[in-house]
C-alpha positions as CSV (number, residue, x, y, z in Angstrom):
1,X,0.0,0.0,0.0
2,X,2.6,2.2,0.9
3,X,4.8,1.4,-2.1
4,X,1.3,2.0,-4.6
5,X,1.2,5.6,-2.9
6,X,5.0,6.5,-3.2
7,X,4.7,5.7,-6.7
8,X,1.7,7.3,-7.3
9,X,3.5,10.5,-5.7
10,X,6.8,10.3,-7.9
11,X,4.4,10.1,-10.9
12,X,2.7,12.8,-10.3
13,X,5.4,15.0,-9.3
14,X,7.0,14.5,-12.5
15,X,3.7,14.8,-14.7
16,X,3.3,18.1,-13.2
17,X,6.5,19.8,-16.0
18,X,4.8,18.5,-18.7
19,X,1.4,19.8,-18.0
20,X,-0.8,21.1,-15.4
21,X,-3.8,19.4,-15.8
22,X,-3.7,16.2,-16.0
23,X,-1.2,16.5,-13.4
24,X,-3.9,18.2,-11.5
25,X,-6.1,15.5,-11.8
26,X,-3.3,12.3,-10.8
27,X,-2.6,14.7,-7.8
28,X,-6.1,15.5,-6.4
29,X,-6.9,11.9,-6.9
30,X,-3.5,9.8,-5.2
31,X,-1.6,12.5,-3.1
32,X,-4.4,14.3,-1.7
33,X,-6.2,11.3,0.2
34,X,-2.4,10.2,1.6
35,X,-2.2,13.9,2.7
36,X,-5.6,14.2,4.3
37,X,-5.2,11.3,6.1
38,X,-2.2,12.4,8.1
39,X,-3.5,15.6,8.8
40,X,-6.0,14.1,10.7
41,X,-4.5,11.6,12.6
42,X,-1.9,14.6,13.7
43,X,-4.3,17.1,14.3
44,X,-7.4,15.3,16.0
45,X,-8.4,17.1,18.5
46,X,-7.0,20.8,18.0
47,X,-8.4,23.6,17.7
48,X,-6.8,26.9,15.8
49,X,-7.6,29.6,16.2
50,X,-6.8,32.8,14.6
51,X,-6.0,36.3,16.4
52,X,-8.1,39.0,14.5
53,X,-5.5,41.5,13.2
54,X,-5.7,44.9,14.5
55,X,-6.4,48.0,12.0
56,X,-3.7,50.0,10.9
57,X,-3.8,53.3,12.7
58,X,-4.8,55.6,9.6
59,X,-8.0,53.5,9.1
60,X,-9.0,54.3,13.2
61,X,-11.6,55.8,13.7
62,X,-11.7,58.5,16.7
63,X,-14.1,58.3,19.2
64,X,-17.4,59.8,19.5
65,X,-16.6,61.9,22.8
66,X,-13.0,62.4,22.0
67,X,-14.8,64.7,18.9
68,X,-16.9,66.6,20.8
69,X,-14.1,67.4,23.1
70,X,-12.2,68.9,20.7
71,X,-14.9,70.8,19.0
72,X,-16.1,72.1,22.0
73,X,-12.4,73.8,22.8
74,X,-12.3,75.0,19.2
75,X,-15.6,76.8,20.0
76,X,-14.4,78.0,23.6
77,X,-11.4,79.4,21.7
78,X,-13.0,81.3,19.0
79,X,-15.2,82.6,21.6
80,X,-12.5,83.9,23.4
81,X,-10.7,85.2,21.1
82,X,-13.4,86.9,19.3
83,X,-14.2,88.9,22.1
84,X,-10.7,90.1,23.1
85,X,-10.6,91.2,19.4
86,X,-14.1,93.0,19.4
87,X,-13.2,94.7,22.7
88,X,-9.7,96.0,21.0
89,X,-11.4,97.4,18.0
90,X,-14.0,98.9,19.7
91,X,-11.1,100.7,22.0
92,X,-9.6,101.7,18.9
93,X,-12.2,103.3,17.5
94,X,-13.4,105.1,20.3
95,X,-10.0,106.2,19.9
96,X,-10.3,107.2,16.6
97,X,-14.0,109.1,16.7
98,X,-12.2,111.2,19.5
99,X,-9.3,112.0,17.5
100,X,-11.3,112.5,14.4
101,X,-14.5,114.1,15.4
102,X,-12.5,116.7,18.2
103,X,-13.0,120.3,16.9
104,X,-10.2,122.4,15.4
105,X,-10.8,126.2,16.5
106,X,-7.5,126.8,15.3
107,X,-7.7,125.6,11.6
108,X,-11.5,127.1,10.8
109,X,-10.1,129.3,7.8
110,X,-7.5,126.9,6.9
111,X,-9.2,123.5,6.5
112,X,-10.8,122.9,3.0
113,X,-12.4,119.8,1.3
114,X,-10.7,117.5,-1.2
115,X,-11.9,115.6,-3.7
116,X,-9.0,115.1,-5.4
117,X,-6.8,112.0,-4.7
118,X,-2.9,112.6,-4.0
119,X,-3.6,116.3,-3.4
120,X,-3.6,116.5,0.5
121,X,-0.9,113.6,0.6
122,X,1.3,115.7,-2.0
123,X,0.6,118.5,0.2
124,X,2.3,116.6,3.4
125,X,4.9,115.6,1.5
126,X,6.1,119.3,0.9
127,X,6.5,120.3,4.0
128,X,9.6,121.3,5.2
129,X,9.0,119.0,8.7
130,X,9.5,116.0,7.9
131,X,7.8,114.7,11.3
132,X,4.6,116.6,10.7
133,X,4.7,114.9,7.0
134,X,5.3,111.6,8.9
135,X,2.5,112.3,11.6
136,X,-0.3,113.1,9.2
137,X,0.5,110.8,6.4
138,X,1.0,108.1,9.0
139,X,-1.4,108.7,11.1
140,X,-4.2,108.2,8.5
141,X,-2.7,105.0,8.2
142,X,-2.4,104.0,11.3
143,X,-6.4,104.6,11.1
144,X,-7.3,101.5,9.2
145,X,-4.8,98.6,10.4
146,X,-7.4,97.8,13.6
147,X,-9.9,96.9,10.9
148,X,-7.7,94.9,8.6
149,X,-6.4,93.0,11.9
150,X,-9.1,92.6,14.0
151,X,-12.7,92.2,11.9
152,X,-11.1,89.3,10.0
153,X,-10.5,87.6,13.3
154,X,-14.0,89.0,14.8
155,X,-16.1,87.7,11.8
156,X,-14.9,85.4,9.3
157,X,-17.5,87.2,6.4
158,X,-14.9,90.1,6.6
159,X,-12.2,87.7,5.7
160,X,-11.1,88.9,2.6
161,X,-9.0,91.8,1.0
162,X,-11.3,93.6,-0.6
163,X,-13.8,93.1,1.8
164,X,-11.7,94.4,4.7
165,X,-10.6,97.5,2.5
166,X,-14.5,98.1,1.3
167,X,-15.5,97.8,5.3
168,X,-12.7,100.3,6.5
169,X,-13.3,102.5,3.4
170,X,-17.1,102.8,4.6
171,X,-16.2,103.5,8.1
172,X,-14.1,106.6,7.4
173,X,-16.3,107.5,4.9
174,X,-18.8,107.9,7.4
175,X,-16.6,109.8,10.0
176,X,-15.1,112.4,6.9
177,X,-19.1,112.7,6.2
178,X,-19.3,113.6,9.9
179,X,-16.0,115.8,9.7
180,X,-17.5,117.9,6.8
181,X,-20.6,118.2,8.3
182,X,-20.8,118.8,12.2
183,X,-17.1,119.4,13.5
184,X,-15.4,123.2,13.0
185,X,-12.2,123.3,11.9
186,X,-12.2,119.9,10.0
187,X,-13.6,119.5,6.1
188,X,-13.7,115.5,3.9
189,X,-10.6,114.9,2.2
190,X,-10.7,111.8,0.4
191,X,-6.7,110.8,1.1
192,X,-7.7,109.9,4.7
193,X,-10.0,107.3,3.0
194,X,-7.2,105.9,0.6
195,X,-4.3,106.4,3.7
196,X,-7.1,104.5,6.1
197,X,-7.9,101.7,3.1
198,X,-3.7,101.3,2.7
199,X,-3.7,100.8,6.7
200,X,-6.7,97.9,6.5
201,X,-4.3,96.1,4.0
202,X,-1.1,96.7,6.2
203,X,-3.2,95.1,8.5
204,X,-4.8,92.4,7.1
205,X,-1.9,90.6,4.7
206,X,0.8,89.9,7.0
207,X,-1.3,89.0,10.1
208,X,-5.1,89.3,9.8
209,X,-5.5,86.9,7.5
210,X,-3.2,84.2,9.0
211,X,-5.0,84.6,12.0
212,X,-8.9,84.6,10.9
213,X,-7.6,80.8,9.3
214,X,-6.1,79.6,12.2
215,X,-9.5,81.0,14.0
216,X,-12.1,80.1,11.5
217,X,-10.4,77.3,9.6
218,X,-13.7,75.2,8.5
219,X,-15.5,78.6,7.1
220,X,-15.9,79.0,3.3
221,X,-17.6,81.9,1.2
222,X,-20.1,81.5,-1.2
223,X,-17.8,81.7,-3.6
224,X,-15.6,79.4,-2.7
225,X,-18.6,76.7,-1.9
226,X,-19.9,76.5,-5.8
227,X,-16.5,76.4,-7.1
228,X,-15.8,73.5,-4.7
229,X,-19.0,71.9,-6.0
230,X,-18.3,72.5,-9.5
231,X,-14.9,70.9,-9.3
232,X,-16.7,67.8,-7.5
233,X,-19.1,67.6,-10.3
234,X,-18.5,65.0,-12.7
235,X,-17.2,66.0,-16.3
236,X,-20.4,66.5,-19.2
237,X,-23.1,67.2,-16.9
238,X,-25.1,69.9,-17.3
239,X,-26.7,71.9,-14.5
């Protein structure tokens, strides 16, 4: 029996160069009883069983609470920080209305109103004090980097560069309106609106920006929400 096997074995074995199926066939019908058999008789009685293997890391899924524990510091932060940024810009422009709206006994004949750009800030530049040049010119400036800084931060709408200009633009608008109109001494001059706008972009490029994305990370414009679902949708459809 054990000779019948063996030879059965060798024939298969060499049968299986030549071609695999009827090799197959020899095989599956002498080896794999012999095989089967032994398996068995070594094996009767045991059990295996297999450890589950564990997920890699990237495909783990965080937990539920874990989530809402770090949402709910990302809102505790933006909370706080948005306040200490509303409470700075409304210092600064109480600082500003005082500065801008005080009378001026002493310039009643000499104020005038400009509507010309460059004029006023030509006008600085010409004089012979090179501080006072520096004071006005930069003081106008100084006017808008709050808003560039701060509303971005405060408000993620405002997040933008033209917004932020456009915003600070309308606010000093408003205060040269009131200048004109209620306050001796003092007359619109529409350089404080450009100085004030070059001040909001001061403001907002190196620092404002980063900071309203670190804030408000998740927030998207309209804008940016139909160009995101235009680049999702599929190629030859038509909305």
């Amino acid at each position: 029996m054990r000779r019948t096997v063996a030879a059965a074995g060798r024939v298969t074995a060499e049968g299986g160069d030549a071609g695999r199926g009827g090799a197959g066939q020899h095989r599956a019908a002498f080896a794999l009883p012999g095989r089967e058999m032994f398996r068995r008789r070594r094996g009767a009685g045991v059990t295996v069983t297999r450890k589950p293997t564990s997920a890699p890391a990237a495909a783990r899924v965080p937990r539920p609470r874990a989530r809402r524990v770090r949402s709910l510091g990302a809102r505790l932060l933006r909370a706080v920080v948005g306040t200490v940024a509303m409470f700075g810009l409304a210092l600064c422009a109480a600082v500003i209305v005082k500065l801008t709206l005080t009378p001026s006994p002493a310039s009643v004949g000499i104020a005038h109103t400009n509507l010309h750009p460059g004029t006023s800030i030509r006008l600085y530049l010409d004089r012979p004090s090179v501080r006072e040049a520096l004071l006005q010119i930069g003081g106008n400036i100084l006017i808008g980097v709050p808003f560039g800084l701060l509303l971005p931060v405060i408000t993620p709408r405002a997040r933008g560069l033209l917004r932020t200009v456009l915003i600070c633009s309308f606010v000093v608008l408003l205060l040269e309106l009131a200048q004109h109109f209620f306050v001796k001494g003092r007359s619109f001059d529409v350089d404080d609106i450009i100085l004030a706008a070059l001040g909001a972009a001061i403001g907002y490029l190196p620092l404002g920006r980063r900071l309203s994305l670190r804030i408000h990370p998740s927030h998207r414009h309209g804008w940016q929400r139909r160009w995101d679902a235009a680049r999702r949708r599929p190629r030859g459809t038509v909305r």
